[in-house]
C-alpha positions, 0 to 999 in steps of 0.5 A, spaced: 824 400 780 828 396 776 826 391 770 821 385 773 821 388 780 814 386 783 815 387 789 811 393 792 812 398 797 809 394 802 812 387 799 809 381 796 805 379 802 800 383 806 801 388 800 795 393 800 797 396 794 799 392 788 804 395 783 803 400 779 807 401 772 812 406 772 813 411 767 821 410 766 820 402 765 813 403 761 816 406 756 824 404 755 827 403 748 827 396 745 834 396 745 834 397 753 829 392 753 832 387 750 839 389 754 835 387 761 831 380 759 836 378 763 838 382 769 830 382 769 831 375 770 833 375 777 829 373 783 825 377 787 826 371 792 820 374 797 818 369 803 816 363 802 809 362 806 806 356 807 801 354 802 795 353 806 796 360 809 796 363 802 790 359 800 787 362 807 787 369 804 782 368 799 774 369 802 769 365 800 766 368 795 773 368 791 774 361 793 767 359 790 769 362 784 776 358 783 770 353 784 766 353 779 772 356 773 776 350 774 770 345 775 767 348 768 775 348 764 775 341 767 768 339 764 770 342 758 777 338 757 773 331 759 768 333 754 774 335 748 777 328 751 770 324 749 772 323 742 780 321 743 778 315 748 772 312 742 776 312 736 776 305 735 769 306 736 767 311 733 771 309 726 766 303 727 759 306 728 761 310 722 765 305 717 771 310 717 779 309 718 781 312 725 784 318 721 778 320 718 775 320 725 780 324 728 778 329 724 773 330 729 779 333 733 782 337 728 776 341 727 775 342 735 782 345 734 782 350 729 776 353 731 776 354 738 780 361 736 773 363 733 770 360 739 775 364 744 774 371 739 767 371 740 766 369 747 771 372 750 768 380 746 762 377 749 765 376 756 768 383 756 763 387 754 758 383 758 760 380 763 764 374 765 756 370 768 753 369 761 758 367 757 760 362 761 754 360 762 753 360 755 758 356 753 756 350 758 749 349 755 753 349 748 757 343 751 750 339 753 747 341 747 753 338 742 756 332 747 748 330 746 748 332 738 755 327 738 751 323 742 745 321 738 749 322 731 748 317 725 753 319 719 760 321 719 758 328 716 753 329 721 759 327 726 763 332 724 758 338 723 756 336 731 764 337 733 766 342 728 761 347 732 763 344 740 770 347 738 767 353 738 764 353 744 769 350 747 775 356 745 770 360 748 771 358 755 779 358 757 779 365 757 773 367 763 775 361 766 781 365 767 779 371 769 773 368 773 778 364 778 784 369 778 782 377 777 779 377 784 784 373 788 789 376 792 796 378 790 799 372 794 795 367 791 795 367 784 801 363 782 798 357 788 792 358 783 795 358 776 798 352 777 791 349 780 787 352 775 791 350 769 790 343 772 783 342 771 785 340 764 789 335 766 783 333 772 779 332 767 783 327 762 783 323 768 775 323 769 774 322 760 779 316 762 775 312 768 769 314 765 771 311 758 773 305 761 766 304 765 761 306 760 764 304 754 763 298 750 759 295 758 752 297 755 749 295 748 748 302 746 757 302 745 760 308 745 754 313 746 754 312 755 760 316 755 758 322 750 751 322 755 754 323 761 758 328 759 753 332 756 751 332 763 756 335 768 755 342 765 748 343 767 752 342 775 757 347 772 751 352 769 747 350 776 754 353 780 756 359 776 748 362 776 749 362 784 755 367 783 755 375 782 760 377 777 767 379 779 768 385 782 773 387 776 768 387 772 762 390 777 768 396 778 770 396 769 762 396 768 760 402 772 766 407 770 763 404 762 757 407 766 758 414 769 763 415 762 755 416 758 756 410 753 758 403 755 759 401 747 762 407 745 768 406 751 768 400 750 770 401 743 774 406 745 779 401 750 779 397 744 782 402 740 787 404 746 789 396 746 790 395 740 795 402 739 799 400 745 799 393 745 799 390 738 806 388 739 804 385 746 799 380 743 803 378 737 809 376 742 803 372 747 801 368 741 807 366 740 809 364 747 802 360 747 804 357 740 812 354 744 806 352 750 801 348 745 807 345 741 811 343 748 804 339 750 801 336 744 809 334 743 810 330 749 803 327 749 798 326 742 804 321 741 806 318 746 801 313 747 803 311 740 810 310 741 808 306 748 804 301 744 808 301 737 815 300 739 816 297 746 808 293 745 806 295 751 799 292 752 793 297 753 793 296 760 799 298 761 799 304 756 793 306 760 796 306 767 802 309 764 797 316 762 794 316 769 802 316 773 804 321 767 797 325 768 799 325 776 805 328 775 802 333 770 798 335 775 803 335 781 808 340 777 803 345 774 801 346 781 808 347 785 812 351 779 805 355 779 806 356 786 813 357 786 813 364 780 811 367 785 817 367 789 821 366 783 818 370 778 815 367 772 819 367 766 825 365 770 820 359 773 818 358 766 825 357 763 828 353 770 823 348 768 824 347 760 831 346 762 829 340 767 824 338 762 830 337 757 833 334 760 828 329 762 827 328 754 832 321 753 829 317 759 822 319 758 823 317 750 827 311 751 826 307 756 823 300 754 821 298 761 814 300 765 820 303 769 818 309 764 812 310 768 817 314 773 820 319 767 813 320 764 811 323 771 816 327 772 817 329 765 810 332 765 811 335 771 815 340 767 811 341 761 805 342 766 809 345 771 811 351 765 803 351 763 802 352 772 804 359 771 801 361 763 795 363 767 797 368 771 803 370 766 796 371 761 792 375 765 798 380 769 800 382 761 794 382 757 789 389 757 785 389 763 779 391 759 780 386 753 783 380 758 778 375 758 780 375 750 787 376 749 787 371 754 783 365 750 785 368 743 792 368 744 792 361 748 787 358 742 791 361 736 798 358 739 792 351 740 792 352 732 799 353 729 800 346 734 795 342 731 800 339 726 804 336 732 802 330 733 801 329 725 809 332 723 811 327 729 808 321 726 810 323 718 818 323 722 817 317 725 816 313 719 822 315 716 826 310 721 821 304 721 823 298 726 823 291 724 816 288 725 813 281 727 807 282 725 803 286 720 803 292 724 808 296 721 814 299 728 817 305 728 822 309 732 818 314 735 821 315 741 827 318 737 823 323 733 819 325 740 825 326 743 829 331 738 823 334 736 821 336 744 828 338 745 827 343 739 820 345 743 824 346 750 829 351 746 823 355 743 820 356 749 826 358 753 828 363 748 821 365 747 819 366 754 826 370 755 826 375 750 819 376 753 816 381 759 813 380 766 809 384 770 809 379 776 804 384 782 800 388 777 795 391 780 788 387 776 782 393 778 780 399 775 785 403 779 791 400 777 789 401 769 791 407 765 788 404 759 782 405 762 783 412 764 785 413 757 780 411 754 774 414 759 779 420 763 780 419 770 774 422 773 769 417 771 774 412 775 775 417 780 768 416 782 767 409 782 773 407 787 770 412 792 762 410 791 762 406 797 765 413 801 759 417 798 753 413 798 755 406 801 755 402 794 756 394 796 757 394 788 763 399 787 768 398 794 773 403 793 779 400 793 786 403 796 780 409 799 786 411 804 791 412 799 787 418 794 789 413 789 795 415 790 801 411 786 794 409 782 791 411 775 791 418 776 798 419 776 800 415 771 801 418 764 800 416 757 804 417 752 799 415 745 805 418 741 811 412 743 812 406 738 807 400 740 813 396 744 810 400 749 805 396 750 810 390 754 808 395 759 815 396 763 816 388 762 
């Protein structure tokens, strides 16, 4: 098998035996590696099937818990979103500048890491039901406290810790919807679950529209129906088992003797092989973050400031440009499971790119049709993180290299909006009023093409692990960690006494092409842990 080559032994539909990593490619030199970043680019073309039927693979259970992660990342977006959308108001209630208010969003950003860090051990270690249930009763509980503040500092105090909480969801959201999935599906339902934040913009917008200001009590309505949609989410994901990836993972940490003393013990196996991994996903989610908050912090700033578009029209504006969002994530996702997902990735950088001048310089409300597309492209790229994310994490860790890696990237973007508008100031426009007009589309503009750059060149060098198998008997960390024989006995549990709780995956094979044959190489330097990229 060659470089990013995804496609098994029975091909990508139908598959009963998902991909495993082979030695020659795991451990190749770095040299050979970045010798193939382009070969491995070639795409594996596999059949086009109807979307419907891909989606008709899942069963109930599986869709259920798509379900309940993308409605709880789409909760999550609206309840972040709450603050953006009452600046004004909240500068008002506080006697603060808008500035000082988006403070409130600052804190939000540079904390969800911790949050991610915190929940995702946990998610890991515990399993992927109470953490996410945790997280959802933090929203309620802190979308009231914000809610019911009365100074800026208790405004602050409130925000600071929802960012928390909310850095700690993305991750199992992830690993809810997707570890489970079948094969075939994964890239149609990255690109659907990474809509959810997308979704729930679009739900914080008509919901600020109808509540806020309608009411003597101002901006607050919002904030206490926010703090409401979690307890349907918590209500929904108590109704569900864990995964199955996790039940399987948990019971080898049981029959190895120590649950703690493994789980450290595939900590330490994470980090020795796959250090270099983790530093490069930051990196990538690092060009991902500064691709969204690039494109979309600013632009309804530029859409009002230079071309005096009236609050109406910037608001019809976002929603097309949301639509197009959330059209683009899902397609492109869909589609890097034909393609692949570096070269889906890079081919919609490209077009988003090239987009760039009509989405920064149209005057007109004809803008309107370039922002849809052009975010179709940076969310068509982001369709595709999700899954990306969880093929190439460590399958003991995925629920925390996954939301540490994205809300790290989140951290090094914060500033882009703030850069953008510092830039911007430097070609002011001349004003006919006392608000002061600047060039923002120019700045925009160049600072997304150098984004775009970023990310391709990020995602080219990177690897790909398209088709890995995401259960116990495809993980040779684990059995580095645990030994072969604890996994051995949990994939044929349901053989020996019939266990609902562990099916022996591939039973028929004797694990043959899975874990026990793949060997370990603790000595080799750490880039091994891109896998056979």
């Amino acid at each position: 098998m060659e470089g990013d080559d995804s496609v098994n032994e029975k091909g990508l539909y139908g598959s009963t035996s998902p991909r495993t990593r082979q030695e020659p490619d795991s451990y190749m030199s770095v040299r050979r590696y970045l010798a193939t970043r382009i070969s491995t680019l070639r795409p594996p073309m596999t059949r086009l099937e109807n979307p419907f039927r891909v989606l008709a693979l899942l069963n109930r259970q599986q869709w259920l818990f798509f379900l309940v992660a993308f409605l709880g990342w789409s909760v999550d977006a609206l309840d972040f979103f709450t603050v953006s959308l009452t600046v004004s108001d909240l500068a008002k209630t506080f006697n603060r500048t808008n500035a000082d208010i988006t403070w409130g969003i600052t804190l939000v950003l540079m904390l969800r890491s911790v949050g991610s860090i915190i929940f995702g051990i946990a998610a890991d270690r515990y399993g992927r039901k109470w953490p996410f249930i945790v997280n959802n009763v933090l929203f309620i509980v802190l979308e009231l406290g914000t809610a019911f503040t009365q100074t800026y500092s208790q405004f602050l105090a409130v925000r600071a810790l929802f960012g928390i909480a909310m850095g700690g969801l993305y991750g199992n959201a992830a690993a809810t919807a997707l570890e489970d999935c079948p094969e075939a599906a994964r890239g149609l339902l990255s690109g659907l679950l990474q809509q959810g934040y997308a979704f729930g913009y679009l739900l914080a917008t008509v919901f600020a529209r109808a509540l806020v200001n309608t009411t003597p009590h101002g901006w607050r309505p919002l904030f206490w129906l926010a703090a409401t949609l979690p307890l349907l989410v918590i209500v929904f994901r108590l109704a569900l088992p864990e995964t199955r990836s996790y039940r399987e993972r948990a019971l080898v940490r049981q029959e190895n003797g120590s649950v703690s003393k493994t789980f450290v013990a595939e900590g330490k196996v994470a980090l020795r092989k796959h250090w270099l991994l983790l530093i490069y996903l930051v990196l990538l989610m690092a060009g991902f973050n500064f691709m969204s908050h690039g494109s979309q912090d600013l632009y309804p700033t530029l859409l009002s400031n230079q071309y005096h578009f009236s609050p109406n029209a910037v608001t019809v504006t976002q929603v097309v440009a949301n639509l197009g969002a959330m059209t683009g994530g899902t397609v492109i996702g869909y589609c890097s499971q034909i393609f692949g997902r570096r070269l889906s990735i890079i081919a919609i950088s490209v077009l988003g790119g090239a987009l760039l001048y009509p989405y920064t310089f149209t005057r007109t409300e004809r803008i309107m049709a370039p922002a849809f597309f052009e975010q179709f492209c940076v969310q068509g790229a982001w369709g595709v993180i999700p899954i990306h994310l969880i093929e190439l994490s460590p399958s003991s860790f995925r629920t925390f290299v996954v939301g540490t890696a994205y809300q790290l990237g989140n951290l090094a973007s914060s500033a882009s909006s703030t850069i953008e508008a510092k830039l911007g100031e430097r070609f002011p426009l001349p004003s006919t009023g006392p608000i002061k007009r600047y060039q923002y589309g120019r700045v925009m503009c160049i600072f997304m093409g150098c984004v775009f750059a970023y990310v391709i060149l990020i995602t080219l060098i990177g690897p790909e692990d398209r088709g890995r198998g995401l259960d116990i008997a495809h993980d040779p960390d684990l059995a580095d960690a645990a030994g072969h024989e604890p996994i051995d006995r949990v994939l044929h549990a349901d053989a020996r006494d019939g266990a609902a709780t562990a099916p022996a995956l591939h039973a028929d094979s004797s694990m043959k092409g899975s874990v026990s044959q793949v060997e370990i190489d603790p000595d080799h330097p750490s880039w091994s842990g891109v896998r056979h990229a």
